[in-house]
C-alpha positions in Angstrom: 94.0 114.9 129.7 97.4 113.2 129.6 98.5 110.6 126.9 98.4 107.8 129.4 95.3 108.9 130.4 93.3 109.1 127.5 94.5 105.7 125.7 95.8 102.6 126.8 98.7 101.2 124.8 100.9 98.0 125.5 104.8 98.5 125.7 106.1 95.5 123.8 109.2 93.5 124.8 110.6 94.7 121.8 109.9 98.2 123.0 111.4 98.0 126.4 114.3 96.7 125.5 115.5 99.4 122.9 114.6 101.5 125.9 116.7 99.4 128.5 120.0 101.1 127.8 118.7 104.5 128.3 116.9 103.4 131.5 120.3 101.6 132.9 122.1 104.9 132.0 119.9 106.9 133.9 119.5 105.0 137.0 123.8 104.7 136.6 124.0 108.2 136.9 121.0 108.8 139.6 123.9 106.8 142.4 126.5 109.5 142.0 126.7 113.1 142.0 125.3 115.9 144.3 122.0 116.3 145.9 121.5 118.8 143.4 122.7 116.4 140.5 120.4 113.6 141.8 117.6 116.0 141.8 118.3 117.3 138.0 119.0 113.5 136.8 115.9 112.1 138.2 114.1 114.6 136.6 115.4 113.5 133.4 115.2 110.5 134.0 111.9 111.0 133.6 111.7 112.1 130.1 112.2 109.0 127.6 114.2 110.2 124.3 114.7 108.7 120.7 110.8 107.8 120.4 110.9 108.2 116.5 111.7 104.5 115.8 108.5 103.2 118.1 106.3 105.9 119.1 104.1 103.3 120.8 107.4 102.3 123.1 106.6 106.1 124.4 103.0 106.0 124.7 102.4 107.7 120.9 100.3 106.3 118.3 101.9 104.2 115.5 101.2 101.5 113.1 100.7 99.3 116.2 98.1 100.8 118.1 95.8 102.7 115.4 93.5 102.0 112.5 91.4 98.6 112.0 93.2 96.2 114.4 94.8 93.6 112.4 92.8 90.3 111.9 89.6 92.5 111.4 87.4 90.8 108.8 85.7 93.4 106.8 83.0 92.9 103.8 83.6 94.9 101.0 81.1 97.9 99.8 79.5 97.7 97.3 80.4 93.4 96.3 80.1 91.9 99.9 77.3 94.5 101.3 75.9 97.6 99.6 73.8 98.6 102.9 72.7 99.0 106.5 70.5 101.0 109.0 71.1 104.4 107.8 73.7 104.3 104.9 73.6 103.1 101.5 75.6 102.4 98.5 75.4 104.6 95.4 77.4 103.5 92.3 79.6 106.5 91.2 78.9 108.4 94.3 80.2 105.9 97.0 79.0 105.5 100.4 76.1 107.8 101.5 75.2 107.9 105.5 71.9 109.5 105.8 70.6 108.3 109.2 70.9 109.5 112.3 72.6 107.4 114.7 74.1 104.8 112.2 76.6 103.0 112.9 79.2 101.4 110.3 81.2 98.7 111.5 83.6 95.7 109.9 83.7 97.6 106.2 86.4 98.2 103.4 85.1 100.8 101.0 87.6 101.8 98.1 85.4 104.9 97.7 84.2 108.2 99.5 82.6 107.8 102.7 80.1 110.6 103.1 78.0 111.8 106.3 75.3 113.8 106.0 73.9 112.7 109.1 74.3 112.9 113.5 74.9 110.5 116.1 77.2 108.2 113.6 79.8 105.9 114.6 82.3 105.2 112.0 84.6 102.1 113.4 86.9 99.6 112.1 86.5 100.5 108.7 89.1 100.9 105.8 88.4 104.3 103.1 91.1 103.7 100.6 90.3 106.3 97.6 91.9 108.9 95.0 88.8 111.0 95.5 88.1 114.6 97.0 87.5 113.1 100.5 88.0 110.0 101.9 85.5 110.6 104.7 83.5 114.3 104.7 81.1 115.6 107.0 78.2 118.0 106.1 76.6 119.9 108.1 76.5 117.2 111.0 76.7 116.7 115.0 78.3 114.1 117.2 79.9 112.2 114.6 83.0 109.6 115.6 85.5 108.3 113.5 87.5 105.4 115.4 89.9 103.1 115.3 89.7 103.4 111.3 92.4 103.1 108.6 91.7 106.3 106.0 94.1 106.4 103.0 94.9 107.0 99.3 95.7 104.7 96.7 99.1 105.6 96.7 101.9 108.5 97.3 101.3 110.6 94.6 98.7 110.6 91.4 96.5 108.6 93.4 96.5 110.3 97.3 93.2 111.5 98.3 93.0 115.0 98.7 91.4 115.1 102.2 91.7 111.9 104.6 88.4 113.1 106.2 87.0 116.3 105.8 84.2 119.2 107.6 83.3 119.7 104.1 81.2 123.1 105.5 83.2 123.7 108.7 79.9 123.4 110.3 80.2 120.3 112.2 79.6 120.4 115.8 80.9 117.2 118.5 82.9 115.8 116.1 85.3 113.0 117.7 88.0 111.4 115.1 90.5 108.4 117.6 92.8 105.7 116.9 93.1 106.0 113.1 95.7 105.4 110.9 96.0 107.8 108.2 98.3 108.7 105.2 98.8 109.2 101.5 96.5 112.7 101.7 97.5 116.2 100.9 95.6 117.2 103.8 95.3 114.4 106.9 92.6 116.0 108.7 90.5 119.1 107.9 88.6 120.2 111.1 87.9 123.4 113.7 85.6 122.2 116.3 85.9 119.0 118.4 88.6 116.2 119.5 91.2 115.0 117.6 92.5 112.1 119.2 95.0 109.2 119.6 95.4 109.4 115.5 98.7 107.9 113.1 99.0 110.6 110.7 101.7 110.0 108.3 103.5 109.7 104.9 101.5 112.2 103.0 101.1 111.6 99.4 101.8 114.7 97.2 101.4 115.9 93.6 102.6 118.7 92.2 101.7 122.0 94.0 100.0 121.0 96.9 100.1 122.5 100.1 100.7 119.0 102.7 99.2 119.7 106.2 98.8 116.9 108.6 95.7 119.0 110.4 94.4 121.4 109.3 92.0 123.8 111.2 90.8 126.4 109.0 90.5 129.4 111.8 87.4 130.4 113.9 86.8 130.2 117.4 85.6 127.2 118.1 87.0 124.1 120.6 89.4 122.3 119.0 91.3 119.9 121.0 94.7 118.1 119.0 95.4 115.4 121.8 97.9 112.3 121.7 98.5 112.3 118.2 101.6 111.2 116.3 101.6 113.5 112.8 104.8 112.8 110.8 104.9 115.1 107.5 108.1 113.8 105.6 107.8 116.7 103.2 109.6 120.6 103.3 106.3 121.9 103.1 103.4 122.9 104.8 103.5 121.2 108.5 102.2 119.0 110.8 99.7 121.4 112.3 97.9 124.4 111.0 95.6 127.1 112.6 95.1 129.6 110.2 92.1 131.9 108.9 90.4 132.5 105.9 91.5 136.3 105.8 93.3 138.7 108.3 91.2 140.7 110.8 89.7 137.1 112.2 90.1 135.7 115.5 91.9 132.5 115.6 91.0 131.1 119.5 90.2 128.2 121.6 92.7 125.6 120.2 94.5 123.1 122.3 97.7 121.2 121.0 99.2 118.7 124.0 100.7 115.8 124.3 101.2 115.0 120.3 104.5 113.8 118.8 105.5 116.0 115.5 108.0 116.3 112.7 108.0 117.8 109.4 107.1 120.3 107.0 108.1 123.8 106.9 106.9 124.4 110.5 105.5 121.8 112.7 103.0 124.1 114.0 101.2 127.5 112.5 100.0 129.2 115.3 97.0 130.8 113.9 98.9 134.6 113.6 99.8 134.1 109.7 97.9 137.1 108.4 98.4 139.0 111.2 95.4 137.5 113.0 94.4 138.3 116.7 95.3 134.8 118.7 93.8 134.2 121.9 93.6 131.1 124.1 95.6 129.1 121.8 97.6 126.3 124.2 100.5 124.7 123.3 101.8 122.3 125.6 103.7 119.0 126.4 104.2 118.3 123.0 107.4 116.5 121.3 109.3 117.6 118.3 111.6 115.0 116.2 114.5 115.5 114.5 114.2 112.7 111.9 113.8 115.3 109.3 115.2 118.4 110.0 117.5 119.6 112.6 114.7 121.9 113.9 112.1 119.6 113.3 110.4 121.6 110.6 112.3 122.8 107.8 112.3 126.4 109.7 111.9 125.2 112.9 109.5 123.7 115.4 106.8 126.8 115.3 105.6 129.7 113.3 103.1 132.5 114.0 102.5 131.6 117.7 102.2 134.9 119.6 103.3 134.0 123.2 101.4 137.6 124.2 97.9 136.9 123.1 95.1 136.3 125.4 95.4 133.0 127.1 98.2 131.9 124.8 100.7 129.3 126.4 103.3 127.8 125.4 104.9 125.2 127.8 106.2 121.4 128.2 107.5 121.2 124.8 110.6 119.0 124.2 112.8 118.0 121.7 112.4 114.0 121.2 116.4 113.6 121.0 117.1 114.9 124.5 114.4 115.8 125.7 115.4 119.5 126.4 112.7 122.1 126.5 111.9 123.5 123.0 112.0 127.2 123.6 109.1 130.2 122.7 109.0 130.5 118.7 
């Protein structure tokens, strides 16, 4: 599934003009030359560069196109509305969702979301808290996050912990799209399921934490990491993890395409950090910005990726500045 594909996002006027110049340039260049040259500048042509200022301009997620869509009225938990079908408000605990197939809609809840339940739909709704979790799962099925703003109170003392969380790693169908998140040590804790069409960005950070944009705690489950924008401003950890519990597991089954990344010490761990057997982990058609570091992580782009593993691929990855391939790590 491409990024055009699998989310439609307006290019603003504003957009397309900071992309004009380029565009101009390229079609300048496509008139002269060889056949050969033609063929090698169209193909670039292709490939839009400088996306860091407006991902949205390039098809990413950004402020623009993720979270609760502006103008969204929302009641707040537990003063406006303490409950619904399936889910109720408990003072000092915070928002419990017991039912299956509930479906929470047009909220603001300055507390823990938690889901103990299947067949939920989490949408439009804000989770601003200095808690744990901003939204865990336990032990559930089919759950969907979308087109929800998840974030701590602020940058440091007050980030949450986990933006939302697989408290167990249990959780089966999980779909989280379209949010905006930030001001978490760790954006997204998951192994199994879609992670889709998500902002993830300016990480808070106290003292000693590990910062990880996703985080997939090793197995061999599905994981697909589609469309997302995940900027980690920080020297340390990344904007993507795959790593196990302990060496001598399989780390397998993860897709990474089509997401825009920066940051950390590596954008990516490739699941091989304790000398782990990798198999069908794909890495493809990603972009890597230089707004932080030269080589997009502190260290570079990649880390622990083993290019000779079982169904391990590596391909389409560019850098966002000019669009030249990014090589094997």
């Amino acid at each position: 599934m491409t990024a055009i594909t699998c989310r439609a996002r307006k290019l603003t006027a504003a957009a397309a003009a900071a992309l004009g110049a380029s565009a101009v340039l390229a079609l300048a260049l496509a008139l002269v030359g060889t056949p050969a040259a033609h063929a090698a500048t169209a193909a670039a042509a292709t490939v839009q560069t400088d996306c860091v200022a407006l991902p949205s301009a390039c098809g990413y997620p950004d402020a623009t196109n993720t979270g609760v869509p502006s103008g969204t009225t929302l009641l707040t938990v537990p003063t406006q509305i303490s409950s619904g079908p399936g889910w109720a408000y408990e003072a000092g605990t915070g928002v419990e969702v017991s039912g299956n197939g509930a479906d929470l809609s047009g909220l603001y809840i300055p507390y823990n979301l938690d889901i103990s339940a299947s067949n939920v739909t989490i949408n439009d709704v804000k989770v601003v808290t200095d808690g744990n979790f901003g939204i865990s799962l336990r032990n559930t099925a089919n759950v969907t996050i979308e087109n929800s703003t998840v974030e701590g109170h602020n940058a440091t003392t007050d980030r949450v912990d986990t933006a939302i969380d697989d408290v167990y790693g249990d959780s089966t169908g999980t779909v989280i799209e379209n949010n905006n998140i930030s001001w978490f040590r760790t954006g997204v804790m998951l192994s199994e399921g879609l992670i889709q069409g998500n902002y993830i960005h300016n990480p808070g950070y106290i003292s000693g934490d590990h910062t990880n944009g996703v985080y997939d705690n090793g197995s061999t489950t599905a994981l697909t990491i589609n469309d997302n924008t995940i900027f980690n401003n920080r020297d340390q950890t990344d904007a993507i993890t795959l790593e196990a519990d302990s060496s001598g597991q399989t780390v397998g089954s993860k897709t990474i395409e089509n997401n825009f990344l920066a940051g950390g010490g590596y954008d990516i761990y490739g699941g091989g950090s304790q000398g782990n057997t990798t198999s069908n982990i794909v890495v493809t058609n990603n972009r890597f910005s230089q707004q932080y570091y030269a080589t997009s992580g502190e260290w570079g782009p990649a880390a622990y990726f083993e290019p000779t593993g079982t169904g391990n691929v590596w391909s389409g990855n560019i850098w966002d500045t000019t669009g030249a391939t990014v090589p094997v790590p």
